[in-house]
C-alpha positions in Angstrom: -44.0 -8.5 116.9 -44.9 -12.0 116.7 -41.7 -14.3 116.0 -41.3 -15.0 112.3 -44.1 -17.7 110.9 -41.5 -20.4 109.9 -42.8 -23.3 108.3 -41.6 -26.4 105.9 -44.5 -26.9 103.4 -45.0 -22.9 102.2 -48.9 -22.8 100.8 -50.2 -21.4 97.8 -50.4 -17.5 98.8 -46.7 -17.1 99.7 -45.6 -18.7 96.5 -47.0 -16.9 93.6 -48.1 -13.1 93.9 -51.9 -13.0 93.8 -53.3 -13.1 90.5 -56.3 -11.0 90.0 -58.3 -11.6 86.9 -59.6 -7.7 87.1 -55.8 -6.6 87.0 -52.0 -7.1 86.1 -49.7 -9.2 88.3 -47.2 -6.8 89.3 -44.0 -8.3 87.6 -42.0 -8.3 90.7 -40.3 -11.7 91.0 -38.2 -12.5 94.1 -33.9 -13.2 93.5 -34.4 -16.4 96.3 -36.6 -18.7 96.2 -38.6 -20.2 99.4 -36.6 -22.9 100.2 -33.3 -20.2 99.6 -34.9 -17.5 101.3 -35.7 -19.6 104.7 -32.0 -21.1 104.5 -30.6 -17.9 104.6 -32.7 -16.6 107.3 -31.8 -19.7 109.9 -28.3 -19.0 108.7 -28.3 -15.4 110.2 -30.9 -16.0 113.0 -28.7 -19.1 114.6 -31.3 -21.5 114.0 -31.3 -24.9 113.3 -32.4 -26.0 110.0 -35.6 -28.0 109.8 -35.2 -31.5 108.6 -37.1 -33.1 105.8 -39.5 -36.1 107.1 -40.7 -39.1 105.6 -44.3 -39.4 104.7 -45.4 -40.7 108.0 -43.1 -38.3 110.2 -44.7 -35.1 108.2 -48.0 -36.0 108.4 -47.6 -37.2 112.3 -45.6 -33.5 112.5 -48.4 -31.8 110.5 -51.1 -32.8 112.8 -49.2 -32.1 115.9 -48.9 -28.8 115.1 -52.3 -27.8 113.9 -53.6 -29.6 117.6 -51.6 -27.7 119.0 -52.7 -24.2 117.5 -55.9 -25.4 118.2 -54.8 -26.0 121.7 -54.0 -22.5 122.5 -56.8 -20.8 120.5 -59.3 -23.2 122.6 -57.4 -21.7 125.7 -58.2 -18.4 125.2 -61.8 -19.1 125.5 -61.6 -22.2 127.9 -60.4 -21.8 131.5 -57.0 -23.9 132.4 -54.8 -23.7 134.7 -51.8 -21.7 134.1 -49.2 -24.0 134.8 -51.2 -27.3 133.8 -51.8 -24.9 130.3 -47.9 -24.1 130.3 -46.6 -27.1 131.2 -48.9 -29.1 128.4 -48.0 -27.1 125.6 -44.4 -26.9 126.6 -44.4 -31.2 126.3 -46.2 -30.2 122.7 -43.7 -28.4 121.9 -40.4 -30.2 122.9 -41.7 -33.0 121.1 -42.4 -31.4 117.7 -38.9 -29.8 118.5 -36.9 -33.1 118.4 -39.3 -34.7 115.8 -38.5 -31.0 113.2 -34.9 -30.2 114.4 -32.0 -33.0 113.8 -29.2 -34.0 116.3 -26.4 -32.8 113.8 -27.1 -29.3 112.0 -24.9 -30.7 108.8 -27.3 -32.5 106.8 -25.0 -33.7 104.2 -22.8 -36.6 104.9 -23.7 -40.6 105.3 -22.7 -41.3 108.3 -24.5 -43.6 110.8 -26.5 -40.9 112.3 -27.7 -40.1 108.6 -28.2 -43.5 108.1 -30.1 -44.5 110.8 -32.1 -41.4 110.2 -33.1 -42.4 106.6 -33.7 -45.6 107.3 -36.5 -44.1 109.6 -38.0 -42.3 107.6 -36.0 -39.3 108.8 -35.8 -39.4 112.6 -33.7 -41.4 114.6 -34.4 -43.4 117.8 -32.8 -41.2 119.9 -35.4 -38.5 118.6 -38.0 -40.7 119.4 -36.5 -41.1 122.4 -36.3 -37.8 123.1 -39.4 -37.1 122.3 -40.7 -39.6 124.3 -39.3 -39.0 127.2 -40.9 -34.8 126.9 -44.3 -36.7 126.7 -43.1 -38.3 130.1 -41.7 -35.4 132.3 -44.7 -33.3 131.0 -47.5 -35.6 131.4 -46.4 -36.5 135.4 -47.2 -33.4 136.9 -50.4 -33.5 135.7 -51.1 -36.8 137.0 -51.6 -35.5 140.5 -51.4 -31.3 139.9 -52.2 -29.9 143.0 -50.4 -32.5 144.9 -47.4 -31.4 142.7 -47.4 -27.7 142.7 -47.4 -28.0 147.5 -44.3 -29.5 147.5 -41.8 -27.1 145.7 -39.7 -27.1 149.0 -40.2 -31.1 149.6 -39.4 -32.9 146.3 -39.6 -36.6 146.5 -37.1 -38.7 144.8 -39.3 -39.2 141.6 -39.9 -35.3 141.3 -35.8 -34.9 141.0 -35.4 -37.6 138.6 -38.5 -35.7 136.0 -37.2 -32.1 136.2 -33.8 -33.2 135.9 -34.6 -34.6 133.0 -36.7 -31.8 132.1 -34.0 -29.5 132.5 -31.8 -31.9 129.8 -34.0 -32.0 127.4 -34.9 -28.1 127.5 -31.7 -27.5 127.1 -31.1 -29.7 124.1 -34.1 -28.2 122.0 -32.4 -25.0 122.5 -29.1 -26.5 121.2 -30.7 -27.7 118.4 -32.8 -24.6 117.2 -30.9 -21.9 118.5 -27.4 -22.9 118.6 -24.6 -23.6 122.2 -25.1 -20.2 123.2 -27.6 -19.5 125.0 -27.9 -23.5 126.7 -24.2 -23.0 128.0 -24.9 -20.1 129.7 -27.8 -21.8 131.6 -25.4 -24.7 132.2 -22.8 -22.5 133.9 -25.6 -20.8 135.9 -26.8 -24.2 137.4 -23.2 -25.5 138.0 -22.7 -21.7 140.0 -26.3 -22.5 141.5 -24.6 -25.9 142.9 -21.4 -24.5 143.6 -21.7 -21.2 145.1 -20.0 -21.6 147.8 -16.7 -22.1 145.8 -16.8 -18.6 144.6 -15.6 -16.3 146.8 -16.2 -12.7 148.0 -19.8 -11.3 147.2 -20.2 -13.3 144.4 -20.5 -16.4 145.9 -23.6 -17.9 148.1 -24.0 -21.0 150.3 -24.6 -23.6 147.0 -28.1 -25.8 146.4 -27.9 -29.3 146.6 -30.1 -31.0 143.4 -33.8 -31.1 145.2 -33.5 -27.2 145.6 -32.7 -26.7 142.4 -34.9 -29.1 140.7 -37.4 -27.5 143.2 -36.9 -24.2 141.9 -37.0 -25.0 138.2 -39.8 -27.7 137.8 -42.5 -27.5 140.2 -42.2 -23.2 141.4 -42.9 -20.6 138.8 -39.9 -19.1 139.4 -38.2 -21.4 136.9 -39.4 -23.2 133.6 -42.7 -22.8 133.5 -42.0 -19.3 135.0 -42.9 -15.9 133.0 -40.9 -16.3 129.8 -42.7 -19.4 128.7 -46.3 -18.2 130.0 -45.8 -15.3 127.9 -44.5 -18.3 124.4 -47.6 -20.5 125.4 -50.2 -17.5 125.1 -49.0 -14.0 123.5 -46.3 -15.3 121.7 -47.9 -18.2 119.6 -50.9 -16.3 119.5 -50.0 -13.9 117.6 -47.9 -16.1 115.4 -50.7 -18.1 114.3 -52.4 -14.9 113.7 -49.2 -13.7 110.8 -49.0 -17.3 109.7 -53.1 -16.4 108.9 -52.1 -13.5 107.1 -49.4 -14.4 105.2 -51.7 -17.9 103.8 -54.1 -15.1 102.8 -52.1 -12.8 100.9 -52.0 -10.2 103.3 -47.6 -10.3 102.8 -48.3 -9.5 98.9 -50.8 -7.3 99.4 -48.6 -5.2 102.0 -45.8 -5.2 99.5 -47.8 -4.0 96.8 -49.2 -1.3 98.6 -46.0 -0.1 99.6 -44.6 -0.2 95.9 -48.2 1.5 95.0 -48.3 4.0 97.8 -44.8 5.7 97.9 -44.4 6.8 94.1 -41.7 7.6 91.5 -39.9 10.1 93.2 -36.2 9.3 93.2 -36.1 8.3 96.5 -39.0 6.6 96.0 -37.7 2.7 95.9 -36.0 3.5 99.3 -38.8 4.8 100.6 -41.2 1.8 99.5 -38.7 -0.9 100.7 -38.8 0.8 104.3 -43.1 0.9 104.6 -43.5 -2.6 102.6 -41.0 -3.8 105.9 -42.7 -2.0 108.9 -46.1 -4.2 107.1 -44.3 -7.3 106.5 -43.0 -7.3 109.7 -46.8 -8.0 111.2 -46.2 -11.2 109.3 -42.5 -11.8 110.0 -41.9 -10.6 113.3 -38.3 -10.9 113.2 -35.9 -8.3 112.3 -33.9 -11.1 109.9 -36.5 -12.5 108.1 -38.3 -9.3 107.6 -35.3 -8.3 105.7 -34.4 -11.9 104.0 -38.4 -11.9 102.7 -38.3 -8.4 101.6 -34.7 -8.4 100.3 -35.7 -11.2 97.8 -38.2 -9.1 96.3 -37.1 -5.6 97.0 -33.5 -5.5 95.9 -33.8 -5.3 92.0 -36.2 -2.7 92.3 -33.3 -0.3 94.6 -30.8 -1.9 92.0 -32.4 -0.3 88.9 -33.0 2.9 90.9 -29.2 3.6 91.5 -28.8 1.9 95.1 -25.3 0.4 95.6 -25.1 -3.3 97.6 -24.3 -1.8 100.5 -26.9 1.4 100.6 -29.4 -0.9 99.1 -28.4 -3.2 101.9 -28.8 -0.6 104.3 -32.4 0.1 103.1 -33.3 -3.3 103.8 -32.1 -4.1 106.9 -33.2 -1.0 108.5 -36.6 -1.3 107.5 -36.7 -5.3 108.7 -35.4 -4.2 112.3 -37.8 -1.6 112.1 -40.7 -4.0 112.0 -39.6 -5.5 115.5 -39.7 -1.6 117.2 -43.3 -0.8 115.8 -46.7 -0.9 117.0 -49.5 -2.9 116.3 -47.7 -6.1 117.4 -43.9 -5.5 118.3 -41.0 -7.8 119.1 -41.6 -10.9 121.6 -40.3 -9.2 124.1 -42.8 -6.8 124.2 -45.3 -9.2 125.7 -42.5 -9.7 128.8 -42.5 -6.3 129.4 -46.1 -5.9 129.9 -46.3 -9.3 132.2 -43.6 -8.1 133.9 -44.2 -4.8 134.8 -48.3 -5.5 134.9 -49.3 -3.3 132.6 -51.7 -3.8 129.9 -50.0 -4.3 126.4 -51.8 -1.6 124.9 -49.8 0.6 127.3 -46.9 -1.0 126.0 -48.0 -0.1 122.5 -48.8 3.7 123.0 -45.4 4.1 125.1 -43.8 2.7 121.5 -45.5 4.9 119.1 -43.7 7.9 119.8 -39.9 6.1 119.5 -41.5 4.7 116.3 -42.0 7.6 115.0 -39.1 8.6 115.5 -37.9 6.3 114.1 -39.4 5.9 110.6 -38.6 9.8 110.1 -35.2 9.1 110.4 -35.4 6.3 108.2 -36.8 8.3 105.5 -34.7 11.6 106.0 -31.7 9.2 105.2 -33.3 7.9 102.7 -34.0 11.2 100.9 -30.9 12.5 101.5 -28.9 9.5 100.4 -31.3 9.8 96.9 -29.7 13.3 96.4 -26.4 12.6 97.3 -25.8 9.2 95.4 -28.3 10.4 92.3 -30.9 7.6 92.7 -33.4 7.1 89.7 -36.9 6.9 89.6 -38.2 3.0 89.8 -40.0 1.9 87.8 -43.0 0.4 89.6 -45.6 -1.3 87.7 -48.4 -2.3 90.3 -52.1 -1.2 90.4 -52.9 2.4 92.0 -53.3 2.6 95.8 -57.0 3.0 95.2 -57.5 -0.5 93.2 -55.4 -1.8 95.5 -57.6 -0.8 98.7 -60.6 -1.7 96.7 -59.6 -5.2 96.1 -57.3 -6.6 99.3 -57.9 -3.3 101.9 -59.1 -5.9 103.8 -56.1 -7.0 104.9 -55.9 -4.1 106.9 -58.8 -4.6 109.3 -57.5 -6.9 111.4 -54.5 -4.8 112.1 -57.2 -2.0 113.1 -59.3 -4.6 115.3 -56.4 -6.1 117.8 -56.0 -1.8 118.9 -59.4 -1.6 119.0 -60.5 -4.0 120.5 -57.7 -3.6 123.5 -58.7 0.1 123.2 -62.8 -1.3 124.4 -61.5 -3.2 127.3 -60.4 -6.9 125.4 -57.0 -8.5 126.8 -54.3 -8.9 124.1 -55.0 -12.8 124.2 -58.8 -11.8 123.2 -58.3 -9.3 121.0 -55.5 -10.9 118.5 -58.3 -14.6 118.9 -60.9 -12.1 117.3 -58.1 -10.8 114.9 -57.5 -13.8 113.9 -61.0 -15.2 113.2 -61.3 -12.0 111.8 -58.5 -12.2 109.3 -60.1 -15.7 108.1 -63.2 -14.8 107.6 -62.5 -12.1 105.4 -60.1 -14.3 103.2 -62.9 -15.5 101.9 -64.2 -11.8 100.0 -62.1 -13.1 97.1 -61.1 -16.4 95.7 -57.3 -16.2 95.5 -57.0 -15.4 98.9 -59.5 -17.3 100.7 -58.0 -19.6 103.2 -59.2 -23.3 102.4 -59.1 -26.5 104.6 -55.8 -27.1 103.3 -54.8 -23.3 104.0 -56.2 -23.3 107.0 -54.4 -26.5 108.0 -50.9 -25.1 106.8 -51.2 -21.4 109.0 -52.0 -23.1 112.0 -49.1 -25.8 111.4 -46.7 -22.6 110.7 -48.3 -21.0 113.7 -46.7 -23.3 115.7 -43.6 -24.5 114.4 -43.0 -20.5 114.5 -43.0 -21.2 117.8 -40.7 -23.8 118.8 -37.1 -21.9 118.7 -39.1 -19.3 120.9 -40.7 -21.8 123.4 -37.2 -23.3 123.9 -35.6 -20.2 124.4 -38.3 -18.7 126.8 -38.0 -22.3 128.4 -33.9 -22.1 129.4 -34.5 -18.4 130.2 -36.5 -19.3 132.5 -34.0 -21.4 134.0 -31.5 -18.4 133.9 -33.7 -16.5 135.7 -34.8 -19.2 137.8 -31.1 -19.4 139.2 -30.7 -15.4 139.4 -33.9 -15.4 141.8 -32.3 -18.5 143.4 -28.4 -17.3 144.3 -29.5 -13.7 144.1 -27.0 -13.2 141.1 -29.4 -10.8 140.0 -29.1 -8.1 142.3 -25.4 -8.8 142.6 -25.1 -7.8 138.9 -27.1 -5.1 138.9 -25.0 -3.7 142.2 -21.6 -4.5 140.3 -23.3 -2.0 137.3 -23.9 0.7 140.2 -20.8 0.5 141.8 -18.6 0.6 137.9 -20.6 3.9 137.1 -19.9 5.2 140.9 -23.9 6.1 141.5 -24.1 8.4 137.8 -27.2 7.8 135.9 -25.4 8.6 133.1 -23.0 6.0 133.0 -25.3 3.3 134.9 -27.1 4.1 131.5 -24.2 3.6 129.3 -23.1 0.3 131.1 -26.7 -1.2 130.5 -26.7 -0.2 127.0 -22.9 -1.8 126.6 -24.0 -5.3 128.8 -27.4 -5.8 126.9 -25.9 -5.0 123.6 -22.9 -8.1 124.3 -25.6 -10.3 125.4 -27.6 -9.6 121.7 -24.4 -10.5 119.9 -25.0 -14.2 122.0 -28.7 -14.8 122.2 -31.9 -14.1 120.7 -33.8 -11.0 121.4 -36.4 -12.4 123.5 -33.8 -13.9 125.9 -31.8 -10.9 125.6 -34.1 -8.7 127.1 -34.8 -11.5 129.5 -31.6 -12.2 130.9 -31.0 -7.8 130.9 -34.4 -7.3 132.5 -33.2 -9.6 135.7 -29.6 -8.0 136.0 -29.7 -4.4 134.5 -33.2 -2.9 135.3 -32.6 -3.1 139.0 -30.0 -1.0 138.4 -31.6 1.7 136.3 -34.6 1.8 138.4 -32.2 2.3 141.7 -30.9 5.4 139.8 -34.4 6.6 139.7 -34.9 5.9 136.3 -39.0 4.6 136.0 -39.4 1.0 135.5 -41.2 1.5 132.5 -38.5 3.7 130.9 -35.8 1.3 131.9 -37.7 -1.8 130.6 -38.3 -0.1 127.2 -34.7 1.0 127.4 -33.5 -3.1 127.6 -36.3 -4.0 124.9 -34.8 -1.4 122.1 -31.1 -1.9 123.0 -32.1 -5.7 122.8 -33.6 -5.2 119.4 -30.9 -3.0 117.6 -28.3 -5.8 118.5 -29.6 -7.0 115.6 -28.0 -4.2 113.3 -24.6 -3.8 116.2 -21.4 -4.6 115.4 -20.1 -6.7 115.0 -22.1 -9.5 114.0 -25.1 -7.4 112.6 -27.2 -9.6 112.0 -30.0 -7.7 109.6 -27.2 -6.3 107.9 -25.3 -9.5 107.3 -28.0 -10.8 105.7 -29.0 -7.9 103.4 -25.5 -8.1 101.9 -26.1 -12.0 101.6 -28.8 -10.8 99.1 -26.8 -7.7 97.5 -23.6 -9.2 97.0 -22.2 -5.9 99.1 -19.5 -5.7 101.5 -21.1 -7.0 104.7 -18.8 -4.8 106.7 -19.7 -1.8 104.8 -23.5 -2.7 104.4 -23.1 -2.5 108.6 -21.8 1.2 108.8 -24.3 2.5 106.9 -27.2 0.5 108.1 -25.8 1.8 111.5 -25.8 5.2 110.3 -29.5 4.7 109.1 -30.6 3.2 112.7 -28.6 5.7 115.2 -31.0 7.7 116.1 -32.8 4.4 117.5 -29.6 3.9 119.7 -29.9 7.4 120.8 -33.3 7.7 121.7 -33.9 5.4 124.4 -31.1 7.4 126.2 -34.2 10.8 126.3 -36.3 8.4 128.4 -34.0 7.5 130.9 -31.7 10.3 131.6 -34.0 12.6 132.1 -36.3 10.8 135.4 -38.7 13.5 135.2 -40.2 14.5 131.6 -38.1 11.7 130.0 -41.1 10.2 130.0 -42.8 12.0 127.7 -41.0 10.5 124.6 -43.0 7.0 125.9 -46.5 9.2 125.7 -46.1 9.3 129.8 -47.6 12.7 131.0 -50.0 15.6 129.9 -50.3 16.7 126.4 -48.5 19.4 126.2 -44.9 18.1 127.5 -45.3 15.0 125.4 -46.2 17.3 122.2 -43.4 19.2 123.1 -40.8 16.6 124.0 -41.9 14.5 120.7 -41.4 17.8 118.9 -37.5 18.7 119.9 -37.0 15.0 119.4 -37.9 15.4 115.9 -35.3 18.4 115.1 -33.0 16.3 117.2 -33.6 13.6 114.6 -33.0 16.1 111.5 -30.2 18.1 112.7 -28.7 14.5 113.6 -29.9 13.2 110.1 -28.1 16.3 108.0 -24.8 16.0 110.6 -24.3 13.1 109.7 -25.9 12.7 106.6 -23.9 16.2 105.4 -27.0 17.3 103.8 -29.3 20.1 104.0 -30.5 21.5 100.7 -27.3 21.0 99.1 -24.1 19.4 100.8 -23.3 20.7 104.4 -19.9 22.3 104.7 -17.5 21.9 108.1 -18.9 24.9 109.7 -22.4 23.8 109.4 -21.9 20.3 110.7 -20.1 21.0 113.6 -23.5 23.3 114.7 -26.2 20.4 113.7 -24.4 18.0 115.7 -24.2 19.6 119.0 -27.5 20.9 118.6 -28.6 17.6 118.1 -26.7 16.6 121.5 -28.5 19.5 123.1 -32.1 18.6 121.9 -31.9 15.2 122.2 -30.9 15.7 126.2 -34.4 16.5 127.6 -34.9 20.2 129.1 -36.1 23.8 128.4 -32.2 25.4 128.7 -30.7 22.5 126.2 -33.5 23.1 124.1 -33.0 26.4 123.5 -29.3 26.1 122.8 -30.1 23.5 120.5 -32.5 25.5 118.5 -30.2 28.1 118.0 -27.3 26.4 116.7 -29.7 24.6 114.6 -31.1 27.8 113.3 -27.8 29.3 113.1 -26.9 26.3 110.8 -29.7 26.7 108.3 -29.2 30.2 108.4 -25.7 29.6 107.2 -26.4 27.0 104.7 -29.6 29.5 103.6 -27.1 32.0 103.0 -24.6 30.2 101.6 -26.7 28.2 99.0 -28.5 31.4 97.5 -26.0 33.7 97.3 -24.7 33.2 94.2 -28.2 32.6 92.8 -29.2 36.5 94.6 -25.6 37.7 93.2 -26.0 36.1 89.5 -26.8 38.7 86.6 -29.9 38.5 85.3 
């Protein structure tokens, strides 16, 4: 999905619920307010928190940002170079970066830096500088482009000096929007770039003096304005500006109330509406943490009234926001890397999704409704419009949703086909009053398009670094050898070890660079075990994803609990019990090198219907093992059969399949038995 549409002057649409003079407002009112809701979602995501500007700042801030949405919507129709394009909007970028973000994340405190910043109307000089100087190493290589991009082996003296500096001030945006992580990592990559030749055995390599590097990094696209940041500069803010359009429109209400609308009364019912209204909000979100922040703030009181605890109700939440990052029509960021990097279209990238997706969502909702039984959850009482007004008045919505598929499905490239979505979703705005996107509106999506971008633009930037260096020393390979030679040549635990190495590097960096930095170490490694480089790409994207709910910083979780006032610890273990199934499933795609496949709608019809078919009774004899649950609660004896039939069908092939349809049937034969007994034995 599209990275969440941050953005520092919220417009009229996200504030208030639409009002429709034909109808009720649904008297939902959010527990956080914007300004609450955003601080708690940079808390938990790592960012940095954006500054407040003076009058002349904003409005200098403001414009930036709409040029520069304009900037990459004009380049979807225009022809540019790709690295005069990249390397343009990268300067654009930076400089809104150190304009938004200050130098010191504490913003209480008068101390000279605060001082001087106040006295400038909130930046200081050294921003300016900064900022400045972006403009500067930016701006030179077009000066003289195709002089520039020949002599990536022969830099002159001038060349080291800009992407040196270059380098610096990537580095610093990504300090100040994501955090040290991720920037000290690059920074002990380029001091093993220079001194390779220090570390011995096969580690080491003969070290690159500063014009190689520099080489390597600002002028090749092996480096900076490698990959990573091709993929921020066009999919990435694309479809950003394109959930920043559809949240200024109403479309994040609309999705909500259509959730609350379309899942019922039933007991299970608040659970179940919380989970659909996040797989919708998350094509305006994009991000597993704000998905369950925005929907938290709304959605909690309803689970509250219905009998949720904090942490199940936290549970709910989180699992449905992470859920948004996994699904199809618009995925996490890294979605977009896997389809440039493998040279696949991204509607292949979509359709290989659907299938884990569903998967997915049925667990979701199997928890969900057994959880409702167990605990004794309460009808909610919803008060919103049927699903029919609903449609009638903002269906709408939908159709742009509809048109990116379609159009990819008629032969349009992603970048087309979310520009048309986009225009799309503006145009109809305008079929009712309240949601029509004004000037003004207009002016604020395209500024939260952008600034939506900038964490991600930084962090594509230094990854591409990072990956610059692995292609340089050959650290890549290296790694991925040292992953082969730990699991002695076994898929199984080559598997395992990926799984383990990309779920530490989620704990440290953001998804996007997650899967990243995984893709250049760990993939190699799967795909020398025979695993498809498809299925071990996916594999890094959803193991780089549920690091969000992992132990043991959990993210999501953290953040539901933030909202719930639950245990954060205990909120954890059961969103973690909600989401395992996820964990599990990218392990049918890879172990099996032959039909594994299947599960990513790879194959002919029959094995995928098939494989998707045992992967659902995996998914409910998992849910009721560990659940405990059937149509009343699961004894000893009929756990211990669900969960190695589980094992069995989740392990792709005919002979585990049958053994895990029989114990399966064995244990609902049992339970059958056991629960209607009495009723069969009762006097009448």
């Amino acid at each position: 999905m599209a990275p969440r549409t941050g953005r520092s002057d919220p417009g009229e649409v996200s504030r208030t619920p639409i009002a429709d003079p034909d109808g009720p407002t649904p008297p939902v009112e959010p527990v956080l307010g914007e300004a609450e809701a955003q601080a708690l979602i940079e808390r938990f995501e790592g960012e940095g928190r954006a500054r407040r500007l003076g009058p002349f700042w904003a409005v200098f801030a403001t414009v930036t940002a709409v040029l520069v949405s304009l900037y990459a919507l004009y380049a979807t129709q225009a022809t540019i170079p790709a690295q005069a394009y990249r390397t343009s909007f990268l300067g654009a970028v930076l400089v809104l970066t150190f304009l938004k973000f200050p130098l010191l994340r504490r913003e209480s405190g008068g101390g000279p830096i605060r001082r001087a910043e106040r006295l400038m109307g909130g930046v200081g000089p050294w921003d300016l500088a900064l900022a400045a100087a972006s403009v500067v190493v930016t701006a030179y290589p077009l000066l003289d482009y195709d002089a520039f991009v020949r002599r990536s082996v022969r830099v002159t003296e001038t060349d080291v000096w800009m992407g040196a500096l270059l380098i610096l001030l990537v580095l610093e945006a990504t300090r100040r929007t994501v955090g040290w992580i991720l920037p000290l990592t690059a920074i002990a990559l380029l001091a093993y770039a220079f001194y390779g030749d220090r570390v011995p055995g096969q580690y080491g390599h003969k070290g690159y003096d500063l014009d190689r590097v520099v080489g390597t990094l600002y002028i090749s696209l092996e480096g900076i304005f490698g990959t990573p940041i091709d993929v921020a500069a066009t999919y990435i803010v694309l479809f950003t500006i394109y959930g920043a359009v559809l949240e200024y429109s109403g479309a994040g209400r609309f999705f909500l109330d259509f959730s609350l609308a379309l899942t019922g009364r039933r007991a299970s019912g608040a659970g179940r509406t919380t989970t659909v209204a996040g797989f919708l909000l998350g094509t305006v979100s994009g991000s597993g943490v704000a998905t369950t922040v925005t929907l938290g703030s709304v959605a909690w009181p309803m689970l509250r009234r219905a009998g949720y605890s904090p942490e199940a109700g936290g549970a709910v939440l989180s699992a449905g926001g992470i859920g948004a990052i996994l699904s199809p029509p618009t995925l996490g960021a890294a979605a977009f890397l896997i389809a440039e990097l493998l040279h696949i279209s991204y509607l292949e990238v979509l359709k290989m999704a659907t299938i884990p997706t569903i998967l997915y969502y049925l667990s979701i909702f199997l928890m969900i409704e057994l959880d409702a039984r167990r605990h004794g959850t309460r009808e909610g009482t919803i008060d919103v419009p049927p699903v029919w007004t609903l449609l009638r008045r903002y269906g709408y919505h939908f159709s742009s949703l509809i048109a990116i598929v379609a159009l990819m499905i008629f032969g349009f490239t992603p970048i087309l086909a979310v520009f048309w979505a986009t225009v799309l979703a503006w145009a109809l705005s305008f079929l009712r009053r309240e949601t029509a996107l004004t000037p003004r509106r207009s002016m604020r999506a395209l500024e939260a398009g952008t600034n939506g971008t900038l964490s991600v633009a930084a962090t594509t930037a230094v990854a591409g670094i990072i990956v610059g260096v692995f292609t340089l020393t050959g650290l890549g390979l290296t790694m991925s050898d040292l992953i082969v030679d730990l699991a002695g040549g076994r898929l199984f635990l080559t598997v395992v070890f990926t799984a383990l190495a990309v779920w530490v590097l989620g704990l440290a960096v953001p998804v996007t660079a997650s899967y990243i930095i995984a893709a250049a170490v760990t993939a190699p490694a799967l795909i020398d075990r025979g695993v498809p480089d498809v299925a071990a790409h996916m594999f890094i994207f959803y193991y780089a994803v549920l690091s969000e709910v992992s132990p043991p910083t959990a993210l999501s979780p953290f953040a539901a609990a933030a909202i719930t006032g639950g245990n954060p610890f205990k909120t954890m273990l059961v969103t973690w019990k909600y989401t395992l199934p996820a964990f599990i499933v990218p392990f049918m795609f890879t172990l099996d090198r032959d039909s594994g496949t299947e599960l990513l709608a790879i194959g002919d019809l029959g094995g995928i219907l098939l494989a998707t078919t045992t992967a659902a009774l995996a998914i409910v004899a998992l849910v009721a093992g560990v659940g405990g649950q059937l149509l009343r609660e699961a004894n000893l004896v009929e756990r211990a059969l669900l969960l190695p039939a589980a094992g069995l069908l989740f392990y792709t092939g005919a002979m585990q399949d049958l053994l895990g349809l029989a114990l399966l049937a064995a244990a609902i034969g049992i339970h059958l038995l056991r629960v209607r007994a009495p009723r069969m034995l009762a006097p009448t």
